[in-house]
C-alpha positions, 0 to 999 in steps of 0.5 A: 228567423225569430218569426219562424221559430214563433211561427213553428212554437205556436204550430208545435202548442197547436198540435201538442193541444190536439193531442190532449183536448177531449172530444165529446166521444172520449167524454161519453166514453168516459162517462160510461166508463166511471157509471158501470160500463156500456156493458152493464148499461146495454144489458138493463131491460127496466128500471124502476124508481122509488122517491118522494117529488117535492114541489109547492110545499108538498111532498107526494110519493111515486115509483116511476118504471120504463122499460127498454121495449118503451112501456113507461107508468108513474104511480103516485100516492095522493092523500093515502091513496095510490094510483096510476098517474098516467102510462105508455104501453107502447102505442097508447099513452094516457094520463089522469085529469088533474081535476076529475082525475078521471083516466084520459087518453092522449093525443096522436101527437103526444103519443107519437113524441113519447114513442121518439122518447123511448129511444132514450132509454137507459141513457139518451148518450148510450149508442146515440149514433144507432138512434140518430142522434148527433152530439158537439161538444160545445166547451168548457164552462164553470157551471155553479163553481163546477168546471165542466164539459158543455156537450149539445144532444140532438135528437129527432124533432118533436111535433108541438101543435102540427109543427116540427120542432127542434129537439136539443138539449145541453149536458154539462159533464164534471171536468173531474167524474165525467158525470152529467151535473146540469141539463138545460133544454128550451121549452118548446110550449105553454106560457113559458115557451122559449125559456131554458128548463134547468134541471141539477143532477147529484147524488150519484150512487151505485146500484148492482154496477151502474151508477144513477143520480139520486136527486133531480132538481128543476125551477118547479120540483125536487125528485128524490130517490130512495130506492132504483131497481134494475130488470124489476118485474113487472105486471104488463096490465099496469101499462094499459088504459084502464077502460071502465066497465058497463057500470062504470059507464052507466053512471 
């Protein structure tokens, strides 16, 4: 009789968990819920993103725009001088030499990898399912003495060097706020291929209804925002390839 009734306990705290244990769903929903409202979040047609990268002992200023159709451009500010650092009009992606600093075309892969990316916009989690992408809700664990869920995104595989590769990232979400305060996701190439890129998310502030992180931090640089504007416009020859003229080419 004892062992029945043991048997019926544990089945009884069984089901009674259930009931009380958050699915990765109910997180995202959440999430949403305390940053605005998928609402609001699904309305934004651009972001633009005001802040200073702090990285090797140098600070360098930039603004950072992506819209939802998948056209992206950095701006930064090197020694007084302002220019576009690189940009995605949706088809053609490019970006500056670091060394002549001359405007370069990227590859057909980089390209098509920034194209898979666009669908993250403004918010990877914001109808994931509508993207194909999946999510497991891993755990809890403590993350630098904060208690959070652990959730697994997967979206589509990128292409590294011809090869398909698995595209998966790890979000911890604060147990208290249900706000993402660690990401973690495999570097897929270069001389620290297979190693973990750990970036922190804090300072989440509010900006007209939706709540983004104001500081970003990863093992090689610190982005700090000072100003996001929601729906900025924007001047779409911003986003081309900026083709030399005939002089240009003489020289």
């Amino acid at each position: 009789m004892s062992a029945l009734k043991s048997i019926l306990i544990a089945l009884i705290l069984a089901i009674t968990t259930s009931f009380h244990a958050q699915t990765a769903d109910e997180i995202l929903n959440n999430y949403f819920e305390n940053t605005g409202g998928k609402d609001n979040w699904e309305k934004l047609k651009g972001i633009e993103m005001i802040g200073v990268m702090k990285m090797q002992g140098m600070e360098i200023p930039f603004e950072q725009v992506s819209t939802k159709d998948g056209k992206q451009v950095v701006t930064i500010e090197l020694q007084g001088n302002k220019m576009v650092w690189s940009a995605f009009d949706g088809e053609t992606s490019w970006q500056r030499n670091q060394m002549t600093m001359e405007a370069e075309k990227s590859d057909n892969e980089a390209t098509e990898n920034l194209k898979k990316q666009s669908k993250d916009f403004p918010d990877p989690f914001l109808n994931y399912k509508d993207k194909g992408y999946s999510v497991e809700l891993i755990g809890k664990e403590t993350v630098d003495g904060t208690e959070a869920f652990k959730i697994k995104l997967t979206k589509d595989p990128i292409t590294i060097n011809g090869e398909s590769q698995p595209n998966i990232s790890h979000y911890y979400f604060d147990t208290e706020n249900f706000v993402p305060i660690i990401i973690e996701s495999e570097i897929n190439d270069g001389p620290m291929k297979g190693q973990i890129a750990k970036s922190s998310i804090s300072d989440y502030q509010e900006v007209n209804g939706v709540y983004f992180p104001f500081t970003i931090t990863n093992q090689f640089q610190t982005l700090s925002f000072k100003d996001i504007k929601l729906d900025p416009e924007v001047d779409t020859a911003i986003f081309a390839f900026p083709e030399k003229t005939a002089e240009e080419k003489k020289e």
